[in-house]
C-alpha positions as CSV (number, residue, x, y, z in Angstrom):
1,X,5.2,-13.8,-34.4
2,X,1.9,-13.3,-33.6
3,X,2.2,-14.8,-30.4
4,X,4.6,-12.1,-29.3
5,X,2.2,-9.3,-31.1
6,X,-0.6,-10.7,-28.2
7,X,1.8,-10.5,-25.4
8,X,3.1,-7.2,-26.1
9,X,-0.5,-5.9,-26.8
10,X,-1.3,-6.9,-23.5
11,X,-3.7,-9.9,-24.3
12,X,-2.8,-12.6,-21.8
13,X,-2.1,-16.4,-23.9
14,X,-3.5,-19.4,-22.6
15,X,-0.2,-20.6,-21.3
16,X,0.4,-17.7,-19.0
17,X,-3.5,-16.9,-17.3
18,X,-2.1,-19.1,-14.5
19,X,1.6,-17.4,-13.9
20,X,2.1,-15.1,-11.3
21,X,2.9,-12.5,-13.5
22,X,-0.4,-12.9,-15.6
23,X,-2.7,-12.8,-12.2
24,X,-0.7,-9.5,-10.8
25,X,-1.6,-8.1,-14.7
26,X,-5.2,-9.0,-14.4
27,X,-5.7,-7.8,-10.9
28,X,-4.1,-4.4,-11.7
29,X,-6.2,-3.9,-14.8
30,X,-9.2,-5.3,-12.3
31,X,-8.3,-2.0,-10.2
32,X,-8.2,0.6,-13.0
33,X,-4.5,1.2,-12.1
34,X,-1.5,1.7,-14.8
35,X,1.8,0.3,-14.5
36,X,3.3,3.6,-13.4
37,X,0.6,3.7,-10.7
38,X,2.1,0.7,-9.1
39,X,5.7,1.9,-9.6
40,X,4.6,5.0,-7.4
41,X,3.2,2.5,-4.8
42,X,6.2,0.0,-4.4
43,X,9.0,2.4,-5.8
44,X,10.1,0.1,-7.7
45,X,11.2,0.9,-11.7
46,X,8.4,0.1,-14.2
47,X,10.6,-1.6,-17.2
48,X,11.2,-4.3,-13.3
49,X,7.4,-4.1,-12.8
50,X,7.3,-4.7,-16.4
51,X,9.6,-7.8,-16.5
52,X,7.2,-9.3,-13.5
53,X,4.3,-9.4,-16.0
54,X,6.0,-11.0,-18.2
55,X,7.2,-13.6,-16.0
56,X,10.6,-12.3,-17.5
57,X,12.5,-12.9,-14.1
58,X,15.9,-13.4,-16.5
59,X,15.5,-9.5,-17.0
60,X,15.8,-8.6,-13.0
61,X,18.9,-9.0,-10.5
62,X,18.9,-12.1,-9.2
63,X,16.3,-14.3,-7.6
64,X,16.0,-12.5,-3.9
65,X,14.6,-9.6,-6.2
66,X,12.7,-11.4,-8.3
67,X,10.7,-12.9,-5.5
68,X,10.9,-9.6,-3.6
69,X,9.7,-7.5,-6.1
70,X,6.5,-10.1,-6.9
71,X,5.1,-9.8,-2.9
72,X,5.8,-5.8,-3.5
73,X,3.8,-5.8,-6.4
74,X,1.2,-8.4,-4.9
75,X,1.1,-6.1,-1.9
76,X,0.1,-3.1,-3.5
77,X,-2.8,-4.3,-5.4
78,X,-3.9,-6.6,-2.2
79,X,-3.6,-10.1,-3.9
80,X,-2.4,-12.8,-1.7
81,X,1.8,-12.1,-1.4
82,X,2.4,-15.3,0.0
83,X,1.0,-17.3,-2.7
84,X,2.6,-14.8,-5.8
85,X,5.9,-15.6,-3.8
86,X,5.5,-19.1,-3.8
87,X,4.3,-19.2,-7.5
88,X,7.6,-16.7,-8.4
89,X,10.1,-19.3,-6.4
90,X,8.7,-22.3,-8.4
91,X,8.6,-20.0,-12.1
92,X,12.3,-19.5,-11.0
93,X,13.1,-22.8,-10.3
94,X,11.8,-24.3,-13.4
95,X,13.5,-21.9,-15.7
96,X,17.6,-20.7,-16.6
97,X,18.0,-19.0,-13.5
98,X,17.1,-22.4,-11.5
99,X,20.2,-23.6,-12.6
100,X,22.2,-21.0,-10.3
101,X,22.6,-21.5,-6.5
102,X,19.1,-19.8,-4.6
103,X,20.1,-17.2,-2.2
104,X,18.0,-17.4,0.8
105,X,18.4,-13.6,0.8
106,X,14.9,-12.0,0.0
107,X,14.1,-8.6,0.5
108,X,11.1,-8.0,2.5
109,X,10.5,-4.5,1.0
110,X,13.3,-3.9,-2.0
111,X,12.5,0.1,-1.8
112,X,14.2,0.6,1.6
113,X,17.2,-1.8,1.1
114,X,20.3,0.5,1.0
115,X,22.6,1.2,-2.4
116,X,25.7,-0.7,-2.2
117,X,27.6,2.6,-2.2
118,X,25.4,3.1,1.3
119,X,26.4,0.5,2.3
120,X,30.5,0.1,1.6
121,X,30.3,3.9,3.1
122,X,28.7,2.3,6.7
123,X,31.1,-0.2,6.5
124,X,33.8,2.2,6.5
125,X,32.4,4.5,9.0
126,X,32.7,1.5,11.7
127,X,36.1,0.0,10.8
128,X,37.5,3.6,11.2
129,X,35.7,4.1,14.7
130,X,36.8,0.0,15.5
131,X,40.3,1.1,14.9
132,X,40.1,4.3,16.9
133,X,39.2,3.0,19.7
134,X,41.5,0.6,19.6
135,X,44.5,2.8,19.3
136,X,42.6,4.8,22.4
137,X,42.5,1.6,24.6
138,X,46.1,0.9,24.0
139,X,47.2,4.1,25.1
140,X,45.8,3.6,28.1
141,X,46.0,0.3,29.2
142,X,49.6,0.1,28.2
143,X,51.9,1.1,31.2
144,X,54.7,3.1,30.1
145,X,58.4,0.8,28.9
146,X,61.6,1.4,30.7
147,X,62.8,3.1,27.8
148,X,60.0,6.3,28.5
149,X,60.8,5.6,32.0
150,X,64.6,6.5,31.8
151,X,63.7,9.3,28.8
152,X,61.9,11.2,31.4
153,X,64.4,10.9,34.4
154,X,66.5,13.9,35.1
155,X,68.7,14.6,38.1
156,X,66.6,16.4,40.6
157,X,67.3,20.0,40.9
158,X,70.1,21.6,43.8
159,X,67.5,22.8,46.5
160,X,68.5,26.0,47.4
161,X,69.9,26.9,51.2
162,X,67.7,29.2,52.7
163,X,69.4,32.6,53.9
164,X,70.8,33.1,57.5
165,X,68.1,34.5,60.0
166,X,65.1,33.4,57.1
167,X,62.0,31.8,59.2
168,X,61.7,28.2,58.8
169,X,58.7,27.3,56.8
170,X,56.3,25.2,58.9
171,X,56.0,21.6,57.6
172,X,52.6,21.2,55.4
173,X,50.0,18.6,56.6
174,X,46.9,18.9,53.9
175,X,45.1,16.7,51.9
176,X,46.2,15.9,48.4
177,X,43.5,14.7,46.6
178,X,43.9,12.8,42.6
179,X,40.6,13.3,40.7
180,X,40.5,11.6,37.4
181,X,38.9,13.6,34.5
182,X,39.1,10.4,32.0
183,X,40.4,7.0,32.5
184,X,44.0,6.9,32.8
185,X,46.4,4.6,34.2
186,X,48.9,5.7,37.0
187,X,51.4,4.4,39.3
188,X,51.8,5.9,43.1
189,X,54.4,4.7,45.0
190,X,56.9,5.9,48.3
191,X,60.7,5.9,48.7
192,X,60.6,2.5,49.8
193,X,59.0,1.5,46.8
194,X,56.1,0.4,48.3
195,X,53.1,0.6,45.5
196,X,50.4,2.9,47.6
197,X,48.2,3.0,44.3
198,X,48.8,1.0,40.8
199,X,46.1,0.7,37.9
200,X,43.3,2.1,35.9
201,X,41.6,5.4,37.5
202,X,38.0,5.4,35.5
203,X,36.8,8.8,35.1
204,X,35.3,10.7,38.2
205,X,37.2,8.1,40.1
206,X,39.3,10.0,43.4
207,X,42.5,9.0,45.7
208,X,43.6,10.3,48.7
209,X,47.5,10.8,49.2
210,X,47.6,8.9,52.6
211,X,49.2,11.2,55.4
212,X,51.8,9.0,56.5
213,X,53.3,8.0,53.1
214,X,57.4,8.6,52.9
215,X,57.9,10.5,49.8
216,X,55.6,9.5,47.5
217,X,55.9,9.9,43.5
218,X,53.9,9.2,40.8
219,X,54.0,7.1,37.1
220,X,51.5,7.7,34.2
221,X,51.6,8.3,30.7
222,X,48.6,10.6,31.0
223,X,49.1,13.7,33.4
224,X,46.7,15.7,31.8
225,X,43.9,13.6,32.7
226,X,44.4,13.8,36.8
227,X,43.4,16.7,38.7
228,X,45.2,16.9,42.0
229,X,44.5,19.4,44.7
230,X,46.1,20.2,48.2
231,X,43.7,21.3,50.5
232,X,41.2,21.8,48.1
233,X,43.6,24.2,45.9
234,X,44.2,23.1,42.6
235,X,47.7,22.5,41.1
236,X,49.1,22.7,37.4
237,X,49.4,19.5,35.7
238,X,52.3,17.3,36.7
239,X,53.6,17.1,32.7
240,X,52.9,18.1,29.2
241,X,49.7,16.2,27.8
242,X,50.1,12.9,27.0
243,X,54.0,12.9,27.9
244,X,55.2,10.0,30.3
245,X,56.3,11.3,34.1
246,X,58.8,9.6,36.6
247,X,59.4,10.0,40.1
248,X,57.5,12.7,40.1
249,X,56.9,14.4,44.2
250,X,53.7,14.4,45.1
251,X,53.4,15.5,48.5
252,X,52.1,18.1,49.9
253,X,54.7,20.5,50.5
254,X,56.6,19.5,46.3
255,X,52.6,20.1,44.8
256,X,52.7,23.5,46.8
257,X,56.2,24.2,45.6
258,X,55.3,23.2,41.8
259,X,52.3,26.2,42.4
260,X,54.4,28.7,44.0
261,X,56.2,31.6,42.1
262,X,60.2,30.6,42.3
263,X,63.0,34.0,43.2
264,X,62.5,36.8,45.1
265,X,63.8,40.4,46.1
266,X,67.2,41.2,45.5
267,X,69.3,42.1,49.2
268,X,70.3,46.0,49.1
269,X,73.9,45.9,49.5
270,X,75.2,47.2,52.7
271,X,76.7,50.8,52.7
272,X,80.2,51.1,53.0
273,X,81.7,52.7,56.5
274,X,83.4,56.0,56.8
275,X,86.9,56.1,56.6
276,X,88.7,57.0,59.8
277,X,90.9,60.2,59.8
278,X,94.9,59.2,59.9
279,X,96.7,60.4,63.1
280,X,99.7,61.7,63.6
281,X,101.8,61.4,66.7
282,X,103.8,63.9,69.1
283,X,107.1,64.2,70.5
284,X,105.3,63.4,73.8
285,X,104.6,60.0,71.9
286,X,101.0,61.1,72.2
287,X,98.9,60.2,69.0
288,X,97.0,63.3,67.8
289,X,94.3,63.0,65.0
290,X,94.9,65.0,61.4
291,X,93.2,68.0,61.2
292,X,90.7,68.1,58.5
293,X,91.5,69.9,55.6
294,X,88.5,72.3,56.1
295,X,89.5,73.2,59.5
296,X,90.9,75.7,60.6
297,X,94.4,76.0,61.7
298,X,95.3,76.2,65.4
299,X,97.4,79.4,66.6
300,X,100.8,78.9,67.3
301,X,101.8,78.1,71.3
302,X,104.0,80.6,72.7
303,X,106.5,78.1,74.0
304,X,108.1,75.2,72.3
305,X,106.9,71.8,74.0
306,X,110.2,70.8,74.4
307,X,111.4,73.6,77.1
308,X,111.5,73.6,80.8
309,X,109.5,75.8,82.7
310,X,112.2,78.4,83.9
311,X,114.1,78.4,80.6
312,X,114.2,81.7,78.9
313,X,115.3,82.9,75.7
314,X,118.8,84.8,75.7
315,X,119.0,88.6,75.7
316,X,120.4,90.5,73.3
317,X,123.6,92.3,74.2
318,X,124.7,95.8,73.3
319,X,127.6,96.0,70.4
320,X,130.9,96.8,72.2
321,X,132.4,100.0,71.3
């Protein structure tokens, strides 16, 4: 009983003047500093600090902190860390807690090692971004299946005839250029079926259409992420975002077409012609046209058109008395 009066008044037994936690005691007290003073130093809680001078190492977390918080405390008060470690790991060794497997785990400074709530939080963070990008890089590495393919086939649209007389549009000879705004994987390829360019575009990477391909047409699962210009105009994207495309035109004159404003003027209907008068014919068999109904009407002739020349009317004769 009195034993334990002496250690909790402070006053070091015979027994302990040579454990660690009696020499970190006796240099602090050496310095004019309190307990709470070193607490302030290291960071570390007093009732820990507290358990160190007692050589009550039972009392802390495990061993790595027992040993950790013994060079922290050594450090502080500028005794010799190396030897209050040493001195801690042999204390622990020799007592209950050397009974448990030694972690080689020891914290060089136990005030900056993150909470375990830190930590399962970090840990979190990075398997969300691992997964992420994962998904990303399987999006775009992964060409599109047959089944995409076929979904996004459609039976090309009638081309309409041009009207009679309408000039002849001149063929189209310019540059169609593919810039890639982020990596993306594509497919060019002509009629033939000849593959004119098949992989992974990285981003700011550019391919020029060659002039003499036969129809080409494009594959990707990305069409937002190309840029493609004709003759340094830019065209609307080939498909909705992140849709797959099929046989897709990419020449010049179907990017132009894709750009241009489809229908036009209505034709003014012609007006109708005039009708033509009726005619009438003759006795003379001579066809004579109707007179219009406005006109007007032509005086009688004084002779009938079907009498000779030298035929007269008769004359009248005087009543007989």
């Amino acid at each position: 009983m009195s034993e334990e009066a002496e250690q909790e008044a402070g006053v070091a037994t015979p027994e302990r003047l040579g454990t660690p936690g009696a020499r970190l005691r006796a240099a602090r007290e050496a310095q004019g500093l309190s307990i709470q003073d070193v607490a302030t130093r290291t960071r570390i809680a007093q009732r820990q600090l507290e358990a160190i001078e007692r050589d009550d190492y039972a009392a802390l977390p495990g061993i790595p902190y027992a040993v950790g918080f013994a060079r922290a405390y050594a450090r502080a008060i500028d005794v010799d860390e190396v030897a209050i470690a040493a001195d801690v790991r042999s204390a622990v060794h020799n007592s209950d807690m050397g009974s448990a497997r030694y972690e080689a785990f020891e914290p060089a400074d136990p005030a900056r090692v993150p909470s375990r709530a830190l930590a399962w939080t970090a840990a979190a963070i990075v398997v969300i971004l691992v997964a992420g990008f994962a998904v990303w890089r399987m999006q775009v590495m992964t060409p599109p299946t047959g089944e995409e393919i076929a979904a996004q086939q459609a039976p090309a649209p009638a081309t309409a005839h041009p009207a009679a007389g309408a000039p002849q549009a001149a063929p189209v000879s310019q540059t169609v250029l593919f810039t890639a705004n982020d990596d993306v994987w594509l497919r060019i390829y002509d009629e033939a079926g000849e593959r004119l360019k098949d992989g992974l575009m990285k981003k700011g990477e550019t391919f020029t259409l060659p002039a003499n391909a036969r129809n080409p047409m494009i594959l990707t699962g990305r069409p937002q992420a190309l840029t493609v210009t004709v003759g340094g105009k830019q065209i609307a994207p080939l498909g909705p975002p992140d849709r797959t495309i099929a046989d897709v035109p990419v020449n010049a004159e179907a990017l132009l077409a894709r750009a241009a404003p489809t229908g036009g003027a209505p034709t003014p209907a012609p007006a109708p012609a005039p009708a033509s008068a009726p005619s009438t014919r003759t006795g003379a068999g001579h066809a004579v046209p109707a007179a219009s109904p406005t006109a007007p009407a032509a005086p009688a002739a004084s002779a009938s058109p079907g009498m000779a020349p030298d035929e007269t009317a008769p004359a009248q004769t005087a009543p007989e008395d």
